[in-house]
Each structure stands twice: as structure tokens, then as C-alpha cells.
C-alpha positions, 0 to 999 in steps of 0.5 A: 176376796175382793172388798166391795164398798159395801163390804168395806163399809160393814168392816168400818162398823163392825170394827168400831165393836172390836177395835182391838182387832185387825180387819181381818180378824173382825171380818172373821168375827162377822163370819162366825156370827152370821153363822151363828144367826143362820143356824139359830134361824134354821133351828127357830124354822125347825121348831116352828114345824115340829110345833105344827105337826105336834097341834095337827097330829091325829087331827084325822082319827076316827075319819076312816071306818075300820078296813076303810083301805082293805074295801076301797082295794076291793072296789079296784079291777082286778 
């Protein structure tokens, strides 16, 4: 990997929360807690969907008559 002045500039300030540990060690501990963020962003996106089916769920009942399907297939050239 190649340490970008960026990079190297992350690892300067994260070290200064883990200054027990060795550069390679708080490049591992950015890595598991970027991890961490993206996978509770992904299951905060999942929950966020799950919300907007569950508030539109049966939001169309009783809209189509019964047989609605079975006539309007009727209506279709043979």
C-alpha cells in the first residue's frame, strides 16, 4: 500500500487515540472501524426500506374489483 499524504495524515491523527500502537496496528483499527460505520450505514438503509414497505403495504386494497385480472385477460385478442 502506498501511504499518500493523505493517508499519512489520517494515521497521525488516528494515532493520537491509540498511541500504544504501532502504525500498522492503527491503520488496522481505522480499517475495522470503517467496516463497522459501512455495515451499520447499509443495515440503517435497510431498515429505512423495510419502514417504507411496512407504512405502504396494502395502500391499494380494495382498488381492483374482484376478477379485475381474469376480465381485463378476456378483453385480449385471442
Amino acid at each position: 500500500m502506498t501511504e499518500t499524504d493523505d493517508l499519512a495524515t489520517a494515521l497521525e491523527e488516528a494515532a493520537s487515540g491509540w498511541p500504544d500502537l504501532s502504525r500498522a496496528q492503527v491503520l488496522v483499527q481505522l480499517a475495522l472501524q470503517g467496516h463497522r460505520a459501512a455495515e451499520s450505514a447499509q443495515e440503517e438503509r435497510r431498515r429505512r426500506r423495510l419502514a417504507a414497505v411496512r407504512a405502504h403495504s396494502g395502500m391499494l386494497t380494495g382498488i381492483y374489483e374482484p376478477d379485475y385480472l381474469l376480465n381485463l385477460r378476456q378483453e385480449w385478442p385471442a
